[in-house]
C-alpha positions as MATLAB code, in Angstrom:
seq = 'XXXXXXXXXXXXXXXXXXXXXXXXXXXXXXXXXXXXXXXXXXXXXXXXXXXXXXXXXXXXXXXXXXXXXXXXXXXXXXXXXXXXXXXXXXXX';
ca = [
      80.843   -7.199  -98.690;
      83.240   -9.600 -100.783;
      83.174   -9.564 -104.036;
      81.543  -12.749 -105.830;
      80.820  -13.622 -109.067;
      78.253  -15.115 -111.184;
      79.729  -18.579 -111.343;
      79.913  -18.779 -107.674;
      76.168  -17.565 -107.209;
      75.429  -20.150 -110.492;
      76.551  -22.818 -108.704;
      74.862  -22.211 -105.215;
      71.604  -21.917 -107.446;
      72.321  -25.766 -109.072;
      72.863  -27.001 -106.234;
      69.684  -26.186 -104.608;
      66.427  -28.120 -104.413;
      64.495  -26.504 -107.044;
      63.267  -27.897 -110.725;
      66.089  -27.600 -112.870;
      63.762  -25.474 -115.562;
      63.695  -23.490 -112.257;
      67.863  -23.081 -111.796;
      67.852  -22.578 -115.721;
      65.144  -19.528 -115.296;
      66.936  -17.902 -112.132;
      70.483  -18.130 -113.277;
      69.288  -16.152 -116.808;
      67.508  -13.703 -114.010;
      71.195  -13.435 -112.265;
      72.952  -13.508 -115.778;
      71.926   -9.399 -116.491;
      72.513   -8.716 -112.076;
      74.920   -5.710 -111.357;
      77.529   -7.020 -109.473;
      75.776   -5.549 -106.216;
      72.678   -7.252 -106.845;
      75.014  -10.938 -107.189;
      76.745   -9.941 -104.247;
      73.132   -9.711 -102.165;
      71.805  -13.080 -103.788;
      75.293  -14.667 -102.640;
      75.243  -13.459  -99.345;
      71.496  -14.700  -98.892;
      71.477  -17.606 -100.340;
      74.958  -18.806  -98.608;
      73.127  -17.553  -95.197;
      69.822  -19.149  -95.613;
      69.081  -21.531  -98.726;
      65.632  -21.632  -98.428;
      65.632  -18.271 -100.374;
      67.373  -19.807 -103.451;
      63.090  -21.258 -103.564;
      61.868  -18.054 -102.911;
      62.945  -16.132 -104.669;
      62.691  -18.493 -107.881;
      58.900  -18.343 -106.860;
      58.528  -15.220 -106.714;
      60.103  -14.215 -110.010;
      57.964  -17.258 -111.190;
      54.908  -15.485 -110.094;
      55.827  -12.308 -110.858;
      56.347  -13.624 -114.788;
      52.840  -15.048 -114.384;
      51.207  -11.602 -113.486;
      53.338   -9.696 -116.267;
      52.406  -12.401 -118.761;
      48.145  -11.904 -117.488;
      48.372   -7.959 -117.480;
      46.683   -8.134 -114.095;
      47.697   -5.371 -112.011;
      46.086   -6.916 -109.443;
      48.175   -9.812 -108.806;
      51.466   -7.689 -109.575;
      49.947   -5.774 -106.227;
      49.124   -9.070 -104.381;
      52.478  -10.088 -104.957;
      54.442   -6.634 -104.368;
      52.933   -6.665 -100.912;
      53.581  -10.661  -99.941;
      57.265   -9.335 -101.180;
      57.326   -6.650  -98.747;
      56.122   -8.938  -96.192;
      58.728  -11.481  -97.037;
      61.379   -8.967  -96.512;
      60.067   -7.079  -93.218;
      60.125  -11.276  -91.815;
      64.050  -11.585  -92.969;
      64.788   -7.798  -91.575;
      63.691   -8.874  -88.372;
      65.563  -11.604  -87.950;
      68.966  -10.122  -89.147;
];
């Protein structure tokens, strides 16, 4: 795997469809990312772009479910999440 760096996965995120509150929210989320994790986003997000909106969803709903204390949403989603990934696995 090539090493990126944050810039490069910053800009792939600004350039994408979502809210700019949204870019703002998941560039901070990449801004703490081990260089492994930036690596990952990069390669997904260069190979399908459509996760650059999933993934800001996710974290959006995942914020939601932290913010409620409900355990059972943090479940709900941990499993769609699960899901999510088997689907990409599949097709890689």
């Amino acid at each position: 795997m090539e090493n990126k760096t944050f810039p490069e996965l910053k800009k792939l995120i600004f350039a994408s469809e979502i809210s700019f509150s949204e870019k703002e929210d998941l560039a901070w989320l990449f801004a703490e990312a081990s260089e492994e994790e930036i690596n990952a986003a990069f390669d997904l997000f260069t190979e399908d772009q459509s996760w650059i909106k999933k993934v800001s969803d996710n974290y959006h709903t995942k914020k939601i479910a932290l913010l409620a204390d409900d355990a059972e949403m943090w479940k709900k989603i941990l499993t769609e999440e699960e899901k999510m990934l088997k689907k990409k696995g599949k097709h890689d």
